[in-house]
C-alpha positions as CSV (number, residue, x, y, z in Angstrom):
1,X,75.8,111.7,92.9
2,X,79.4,110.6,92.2
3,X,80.1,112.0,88.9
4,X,78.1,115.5,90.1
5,X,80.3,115.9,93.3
6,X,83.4,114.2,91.7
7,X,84.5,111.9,94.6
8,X,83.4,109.7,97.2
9,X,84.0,112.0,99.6
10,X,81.9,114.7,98.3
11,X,79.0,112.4,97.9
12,X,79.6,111.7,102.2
13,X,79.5,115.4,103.1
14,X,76.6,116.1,100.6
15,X,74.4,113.2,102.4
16,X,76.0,113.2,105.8
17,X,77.2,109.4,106.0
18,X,80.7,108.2,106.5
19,X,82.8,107.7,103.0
20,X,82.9,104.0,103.9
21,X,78.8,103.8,103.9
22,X,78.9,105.4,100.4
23,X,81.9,103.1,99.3
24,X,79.9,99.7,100.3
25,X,76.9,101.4,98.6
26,X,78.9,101.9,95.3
27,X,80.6,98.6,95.5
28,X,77.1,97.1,95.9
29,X,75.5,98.9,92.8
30,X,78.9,98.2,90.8
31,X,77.9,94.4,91.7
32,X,74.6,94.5,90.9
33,X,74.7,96.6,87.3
34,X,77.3,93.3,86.5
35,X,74.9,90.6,87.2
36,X,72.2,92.9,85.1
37,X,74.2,93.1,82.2
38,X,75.4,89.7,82.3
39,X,72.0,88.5,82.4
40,X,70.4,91.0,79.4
41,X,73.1,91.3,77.2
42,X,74.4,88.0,76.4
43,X,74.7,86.2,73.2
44,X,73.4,89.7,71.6
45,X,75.5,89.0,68.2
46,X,75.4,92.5,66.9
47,X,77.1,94.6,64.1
48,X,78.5,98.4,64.3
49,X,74.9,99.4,62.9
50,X,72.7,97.8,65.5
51,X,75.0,98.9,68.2
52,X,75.0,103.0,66.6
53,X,71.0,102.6,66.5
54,X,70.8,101.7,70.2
55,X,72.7,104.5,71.3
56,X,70.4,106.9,69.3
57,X,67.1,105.8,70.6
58,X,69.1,106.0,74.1
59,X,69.9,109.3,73.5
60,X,66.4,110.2,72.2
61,X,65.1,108.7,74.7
62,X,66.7,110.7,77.4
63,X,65.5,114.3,75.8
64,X,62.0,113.5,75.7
């Protein structure tokens, strides 16, 4: 809900909690998307071209 309502704040108001709930919440999920990439995308060795052809199935992905 951050980058639709733009702010912390916004997000609070929108789901009736306090802005510090929603900053622990978004300091937890920053945490745990680290460890996640860490732990997939390591020693991945890749050129330009792999890189451009996972961003297009992403993308493809997402309209389907």
């Amino acid at each position: 809900m951050i980058p639709e309502k733009g702010s912390i704040r916004g997000v609070a108001r929108a789901n009736n909690h306090d802005k510090d709930t929603i900053r622990r919440w978004v300091e937890v999920a920053g945490a745990h998307a680290k460890e996640v990439t860490s732990y997939f995308l390591k020693d991945l060795n890749l050129d330009k071209v792999e890189v451009d052809e996972i961003w297009s199935y992403i993308k493809k992905s997402k309209r389907t």
